[in-house]
C-alpha positions as CSV (number, residue, x, y, z in Angstrom):
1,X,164.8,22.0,216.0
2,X,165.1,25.3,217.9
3,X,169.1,25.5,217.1
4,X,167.9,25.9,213.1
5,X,165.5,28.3,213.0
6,X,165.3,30.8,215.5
7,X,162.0,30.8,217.2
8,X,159.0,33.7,216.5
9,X,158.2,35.7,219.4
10,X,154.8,38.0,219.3
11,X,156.0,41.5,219.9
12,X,154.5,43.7,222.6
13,X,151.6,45.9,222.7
14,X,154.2,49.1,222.0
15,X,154.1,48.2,217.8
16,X,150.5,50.0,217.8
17,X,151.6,53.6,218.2
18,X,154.6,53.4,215.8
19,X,151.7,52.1,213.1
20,X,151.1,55.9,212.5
21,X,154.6,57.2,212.7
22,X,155.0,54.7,209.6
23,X,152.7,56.3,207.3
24,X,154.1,59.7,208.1
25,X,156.4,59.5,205.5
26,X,154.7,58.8,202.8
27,X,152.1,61.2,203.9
28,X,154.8,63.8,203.8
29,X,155.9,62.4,200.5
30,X,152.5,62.6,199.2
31,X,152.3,66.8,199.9
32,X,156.1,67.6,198.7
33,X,154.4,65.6,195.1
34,X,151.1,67.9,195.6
35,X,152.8,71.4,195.9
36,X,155.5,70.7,193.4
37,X,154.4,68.6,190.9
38,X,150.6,68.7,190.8
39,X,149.3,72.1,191.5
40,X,151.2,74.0,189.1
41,X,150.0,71.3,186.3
42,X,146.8,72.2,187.4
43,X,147.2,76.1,187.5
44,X,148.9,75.8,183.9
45,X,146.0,73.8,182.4
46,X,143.3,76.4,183.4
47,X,145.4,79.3,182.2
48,X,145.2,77.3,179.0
49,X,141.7,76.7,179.1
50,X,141.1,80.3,179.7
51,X,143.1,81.2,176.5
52,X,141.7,78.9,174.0
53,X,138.4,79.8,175.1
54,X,139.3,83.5,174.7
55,X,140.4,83.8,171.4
56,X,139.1,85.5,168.8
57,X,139.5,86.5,164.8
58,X,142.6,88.5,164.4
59,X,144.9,86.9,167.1
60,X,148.6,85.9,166.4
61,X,149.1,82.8,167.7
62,X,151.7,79.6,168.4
63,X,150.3,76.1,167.9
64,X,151.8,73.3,169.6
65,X,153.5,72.1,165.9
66,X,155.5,75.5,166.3
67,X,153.3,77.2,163.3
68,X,152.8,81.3,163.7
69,X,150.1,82.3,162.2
70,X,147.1,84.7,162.6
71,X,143.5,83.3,163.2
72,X,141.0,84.0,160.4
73,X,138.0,81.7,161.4
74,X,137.2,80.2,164.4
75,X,134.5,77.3,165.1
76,X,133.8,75.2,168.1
77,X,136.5,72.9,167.7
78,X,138.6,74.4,165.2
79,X,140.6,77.2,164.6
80,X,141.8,78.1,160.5
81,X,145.0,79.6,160.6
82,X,147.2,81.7,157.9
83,X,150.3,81.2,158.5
84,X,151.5,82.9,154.9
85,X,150.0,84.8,152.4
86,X,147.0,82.6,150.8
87,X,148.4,79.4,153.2
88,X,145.5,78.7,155.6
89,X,145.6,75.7,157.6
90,X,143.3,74.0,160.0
91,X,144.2,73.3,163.9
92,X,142.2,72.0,167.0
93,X,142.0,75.0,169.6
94,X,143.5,73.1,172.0
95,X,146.9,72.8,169.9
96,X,146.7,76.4,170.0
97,X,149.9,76.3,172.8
98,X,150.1,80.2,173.3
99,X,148.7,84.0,172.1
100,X,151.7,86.2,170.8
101,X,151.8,90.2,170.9
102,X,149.8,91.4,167.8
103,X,152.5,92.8,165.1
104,X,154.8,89.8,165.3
105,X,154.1,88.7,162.0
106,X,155.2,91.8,160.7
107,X,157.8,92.1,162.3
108,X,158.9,88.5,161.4
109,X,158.5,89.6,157.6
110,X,160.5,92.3,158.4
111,X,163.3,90.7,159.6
112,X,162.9,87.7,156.6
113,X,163.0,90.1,153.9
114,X,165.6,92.2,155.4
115,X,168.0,88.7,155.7
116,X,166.8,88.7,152.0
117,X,168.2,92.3,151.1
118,X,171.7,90.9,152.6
119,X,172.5,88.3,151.4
């Protein structure tokens, strides 16, 4: 039966030190996926934290949705934007996605009105 199937022979004692030379790989793996993938998803999502819970009445902001708008009332949870004039709508702070230079909005009138004047 021998000439069919080779036969199993137990390996030596030698096999026990390569056990951790094996998982050094994916160890390795494991810290390339830390540094590059995980801790700057980590860094990002406090600097977001920070700025939801920092804003305040008055702030020009971008929600996730794309929608400019200044903030006119905030509350725990929400945030009531106007994003034209009489236009107020009503966002989660956390879709708030970032803070924009106060003016913008002017300056995006501006630029609309002067597109107008063109055309």
């Amino acid at each position: 039966m021998g000439f069919f199937i080779g036969d199993a022979w137990a390996q030596d004692g030698g096999a026990a030190a390569g056990g951790f030379l094996g998982l050094l790989p994916l160890i390795l793996i494991f810290v390339i996926f830390y540094f590059l993938l995980l801790r700057p998803q980590i860094k990002r999502a406090k600097e977001h934290k920070k700025m939801v819970g920092a804003l305040s009445r008055g702030d020009e902001v971008i929600s996730n949705g794309g929608l400019l708008g200044r903030i006119t009332r905030l509350d725990d949870h929400f945030v009531s934007l106007e994003i034209a004039d009489g236009v107020v709508v009503r966002l989660q702070r956390t879709a708030v996605s970032s803070m924009v230079p106060k003016g913008t909005i002017k300056k995006e009138k501006a630029a609309k009105e002067a597109d107008d004047k063109s055309s």
